[in-house]
N, C-alpha and C positions, 0 to 999 in steps of 0.2 A: 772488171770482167769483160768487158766491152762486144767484141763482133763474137763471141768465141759462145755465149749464152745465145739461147734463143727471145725473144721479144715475148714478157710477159704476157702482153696480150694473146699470144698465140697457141697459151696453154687456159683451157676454158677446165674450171672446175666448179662442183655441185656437191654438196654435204648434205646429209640427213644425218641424224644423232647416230647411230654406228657402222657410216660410211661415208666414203671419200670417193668420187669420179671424177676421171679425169680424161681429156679429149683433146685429141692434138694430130693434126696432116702434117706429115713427114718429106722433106723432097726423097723420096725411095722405093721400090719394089716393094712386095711383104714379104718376099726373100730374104733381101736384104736387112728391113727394119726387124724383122726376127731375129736373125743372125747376132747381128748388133746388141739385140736387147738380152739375148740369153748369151752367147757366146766371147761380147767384149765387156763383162763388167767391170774390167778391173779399170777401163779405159774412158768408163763415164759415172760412176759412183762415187760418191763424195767418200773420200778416207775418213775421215774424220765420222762418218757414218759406223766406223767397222769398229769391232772389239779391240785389234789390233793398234788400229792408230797410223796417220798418214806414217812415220817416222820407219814405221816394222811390219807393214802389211807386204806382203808378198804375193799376194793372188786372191781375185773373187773369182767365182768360179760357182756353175752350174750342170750337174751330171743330166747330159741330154735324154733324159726317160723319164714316163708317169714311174714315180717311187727314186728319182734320184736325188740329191741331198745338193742345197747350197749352202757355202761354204766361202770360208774365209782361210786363207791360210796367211798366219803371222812369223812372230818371232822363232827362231830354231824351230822352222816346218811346222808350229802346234796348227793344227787343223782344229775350226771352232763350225761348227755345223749350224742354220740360224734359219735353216727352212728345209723346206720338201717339197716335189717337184709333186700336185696330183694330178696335173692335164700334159700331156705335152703333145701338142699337135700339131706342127711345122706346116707352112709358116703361118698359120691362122687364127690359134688360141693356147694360150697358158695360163695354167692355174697352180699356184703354190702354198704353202702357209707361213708365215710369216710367225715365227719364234721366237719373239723377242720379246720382249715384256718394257712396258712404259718403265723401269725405273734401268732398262739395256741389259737386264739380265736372262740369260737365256731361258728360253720357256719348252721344257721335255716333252710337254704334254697337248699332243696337237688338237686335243679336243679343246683345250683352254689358249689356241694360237687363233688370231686372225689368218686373214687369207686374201692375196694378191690374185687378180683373175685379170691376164693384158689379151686385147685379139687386138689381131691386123687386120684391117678392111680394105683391101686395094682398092682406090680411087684413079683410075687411067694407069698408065702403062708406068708413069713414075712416081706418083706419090700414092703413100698408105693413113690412114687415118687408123690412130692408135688409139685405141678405147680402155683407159684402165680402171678396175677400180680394186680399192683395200676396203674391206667391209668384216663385220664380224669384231670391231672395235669391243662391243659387249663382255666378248670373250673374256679381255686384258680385265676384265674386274671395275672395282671403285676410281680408277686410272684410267677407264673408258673414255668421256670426253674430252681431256687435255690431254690423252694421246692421240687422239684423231685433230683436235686442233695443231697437233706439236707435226704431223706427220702430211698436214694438209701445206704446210711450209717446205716441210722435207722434200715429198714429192715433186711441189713445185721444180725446187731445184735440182732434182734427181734428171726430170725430165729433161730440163733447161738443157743439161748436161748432156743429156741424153741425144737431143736435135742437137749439139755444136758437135758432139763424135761424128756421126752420121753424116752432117756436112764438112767434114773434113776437120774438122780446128779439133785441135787438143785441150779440151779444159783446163781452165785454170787450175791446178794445185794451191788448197787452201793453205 
């Protein structure tokens, strides 16, 4: 993975039993790390993350509005919906649900979804300090703790990905 990953130390995370936080400076605007984080997923999300599959993903993709749908699009265009947009306030805070159920199967019902909440903090004129956190683990049922454990890794590496987009490098393809 080499220069292309950010430096594990450089992503500080904290659990309580139905949540994950996580905190990382950015070299970027909060324009910029906005942009990035809602508008180029396809360009820092682990494929292998998606219903799809590295091999037939076609597009991750977030509709820029409180009430828009994230989404995957796969094989012959199937569009798979796997969240919902309920903050969206450029470039300073988002909040979405996250519908996906510890066994990957889609979750309809957003009262039984956890939920993603990212702000950008500008720290000087180039870097943002990213605040995220995935909470409402409870939600996902008796699959509560070893998804939060399973997601406390994911992240990790979401992020990783995430600071090597923004600095320029293309992720490694798993």
């Amino acid at each position: 993975m080499g220069q292309a990953m950010a430096d594990p130390a450089d992503i500080r995370q904290d659990v309580e039993q139905f949540s994950l936080r996580c905190s990382l400076l950015v070299s970027a605007p909060a324009e910029r790390a906005f942009t990035v984080f809602t508008g180029a997923l396809t360009d820092w999300w682990v494929r292998e993350y998606t219903w799809s599959g590295p091999e037939a993903l076609a597009e991750l993709g977030m509709e820029p509005r409180a009430g828009g749908m994230l989404y995957e699009i796969g094989p012959y265009g199937f569009r798979s919906d796997w969240g919902r947009v309920l903050t969206w306030d450029p470039p300073r805070r988002l909040v979405f649900t996250w519908q996906i159920g510890p066994d990957r199967v889609p979750v309809p019902d957003p009262a039984r979804a956890s939920e993603v909440e990212a702000v950008f903090l500008p720290e000087g004129a180039e870097q943002t300090r990213v605040e995220l956190e995935h909470r409402h683990f409870d939600r996902h049922g008796d699959a509560a703790e070893g998804y939060r454990q399973a997601l406390t890794a994911g992240w990790h590496e979401l992020l990783s990905r995430y600071v090597a987009t923004l600095d320029g490098h293309r992720p490694p393809v798993h």
